[in-house]
N, C-alpha and C positions, 0 to 999 in steps of 0.2 A: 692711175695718175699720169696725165701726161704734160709734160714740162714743156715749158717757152711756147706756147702756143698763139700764134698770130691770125690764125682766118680762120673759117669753117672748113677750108678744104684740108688743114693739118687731124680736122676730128673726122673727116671722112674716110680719109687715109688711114686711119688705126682702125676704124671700124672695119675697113674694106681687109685689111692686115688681118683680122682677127676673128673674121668671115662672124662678124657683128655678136661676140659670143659672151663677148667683156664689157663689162658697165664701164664707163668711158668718167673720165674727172678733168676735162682740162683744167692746165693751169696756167690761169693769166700771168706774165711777167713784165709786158712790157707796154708802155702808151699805144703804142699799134695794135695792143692783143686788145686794151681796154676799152679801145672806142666801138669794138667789132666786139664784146662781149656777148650782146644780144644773139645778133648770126652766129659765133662760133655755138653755145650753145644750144641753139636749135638746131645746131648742123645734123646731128641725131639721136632719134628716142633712145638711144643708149647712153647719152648723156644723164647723167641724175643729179650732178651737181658740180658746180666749180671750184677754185681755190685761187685767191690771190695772193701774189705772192708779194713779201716787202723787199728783199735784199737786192733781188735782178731788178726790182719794180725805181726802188729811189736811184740805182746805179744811171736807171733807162733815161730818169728825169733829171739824172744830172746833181744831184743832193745824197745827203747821207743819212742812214738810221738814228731816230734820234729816241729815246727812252719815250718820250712825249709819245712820238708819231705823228704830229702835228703834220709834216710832210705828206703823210701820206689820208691826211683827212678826204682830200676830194677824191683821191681813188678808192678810197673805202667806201663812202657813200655812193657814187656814180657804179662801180661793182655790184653793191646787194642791190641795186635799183631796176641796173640790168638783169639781173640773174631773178631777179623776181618776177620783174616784165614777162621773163620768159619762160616763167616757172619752172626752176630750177633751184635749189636748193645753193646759197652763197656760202661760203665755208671761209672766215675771216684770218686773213694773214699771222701767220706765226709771228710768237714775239720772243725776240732773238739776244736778248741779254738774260744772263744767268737770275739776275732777282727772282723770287718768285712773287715778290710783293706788285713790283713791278709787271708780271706777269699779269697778277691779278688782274689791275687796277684797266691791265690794259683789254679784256677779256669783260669786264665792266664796261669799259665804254665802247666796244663791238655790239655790245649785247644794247645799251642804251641804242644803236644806230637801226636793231632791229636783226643782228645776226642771231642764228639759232645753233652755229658752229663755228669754232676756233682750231685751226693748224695749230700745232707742237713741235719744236723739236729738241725740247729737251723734258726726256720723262720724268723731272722732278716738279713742273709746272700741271701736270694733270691733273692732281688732287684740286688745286687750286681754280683752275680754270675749269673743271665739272663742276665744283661749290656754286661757282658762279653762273653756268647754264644749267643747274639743276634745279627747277621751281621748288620755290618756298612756299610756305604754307599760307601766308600770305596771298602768293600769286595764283594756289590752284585753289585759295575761296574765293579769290575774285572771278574765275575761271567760271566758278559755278555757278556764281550768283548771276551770270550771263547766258550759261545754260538755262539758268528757273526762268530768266525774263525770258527770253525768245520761245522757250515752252512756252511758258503764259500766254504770249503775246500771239503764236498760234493758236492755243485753244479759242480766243479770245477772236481770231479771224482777223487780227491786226496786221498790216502789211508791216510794219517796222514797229520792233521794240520800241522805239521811241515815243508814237502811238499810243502806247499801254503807257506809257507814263506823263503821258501829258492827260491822256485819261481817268488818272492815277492824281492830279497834280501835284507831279514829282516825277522825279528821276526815276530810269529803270536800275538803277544802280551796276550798270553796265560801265559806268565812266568814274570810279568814285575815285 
């Protein structure tokens, strides 16, 4: 984990420090780390993922923590957008008040944003916030039922699932 990281050349330096031996995690803190998210993670393949942070992040912007996080909506989004651009794994800012419900709710809407990881830093919120990144049964039939279509739809010599279901006329039940 590497803290306050502002450019690519702060991840080449720890790489260069550690004769490139250690998976690398920067972590965004501040709107100068944010706009250069892309570059810093590409700085190097020993990057595998990032984490942004809330507390240094709302201080940088001038505003405060707010249970909501409504503050920090556009950093959250513009973060996992970068970090996926650059294929790297986004790892969504801890939530920093003791609730765990709170915790929750806020691990919830990470995961609506499309996060597939949440920072911690209080180990009573863990239970809570795996419930919430741990697929339901729900999500891994829907999972499947997109594995049968695209099976199909190769056997079938279809360039896109979609294809099969308008072939089908219907849905491939990929979007239900």
């Amino acid at each position: 984990m590497m803290s306050k990281v502002k450019g690519p050349e702060d991840v080449r330096a720890l790489e260069a420090a550690t004769s490139g031996a250690a998976e690398l995690v920067p972590n965004i803190e501040t709107a100068a780390g944010l706009i250069r998210t892309f570059d810093i993670v590409r700085a190097s393949p020993r990057v595998s993922a990032a984490l942004v942070a809330s507390e240094d992040m709302v201080a940088d912007l001038g505003t405060t923590r707010s249970r909501t996080g409504e503050e920090l909506a556009y950093v959250r989004a513009r973060f996992l957008v970068e970090c996926r651009a650059a294929g790297v794994e986004a790892i969504d800012c801890p939530y920093t008040f003791s609730d765990v419900r709170g915790a929750a709710a806020d691990a919830r809407y990470a995961k609506r944003l499309g996060y597939r990881a949440k920072s911690l830093v209080l180990p009573g919120h863990a239970v809570a916030i795996n419930r919430v990144f741990t697929p339901q049964r729900d999500e891994i039939a829907h999972a499947r039922r997109i594995v049968v279509a695209f099976e199909r739809a190769r056997v079938d010599n279809l360039s896109r699932v979609a294809d099969r279901a308008a072939r089908l006329g219907g849905r491939a039940g990929y979007a239900d």
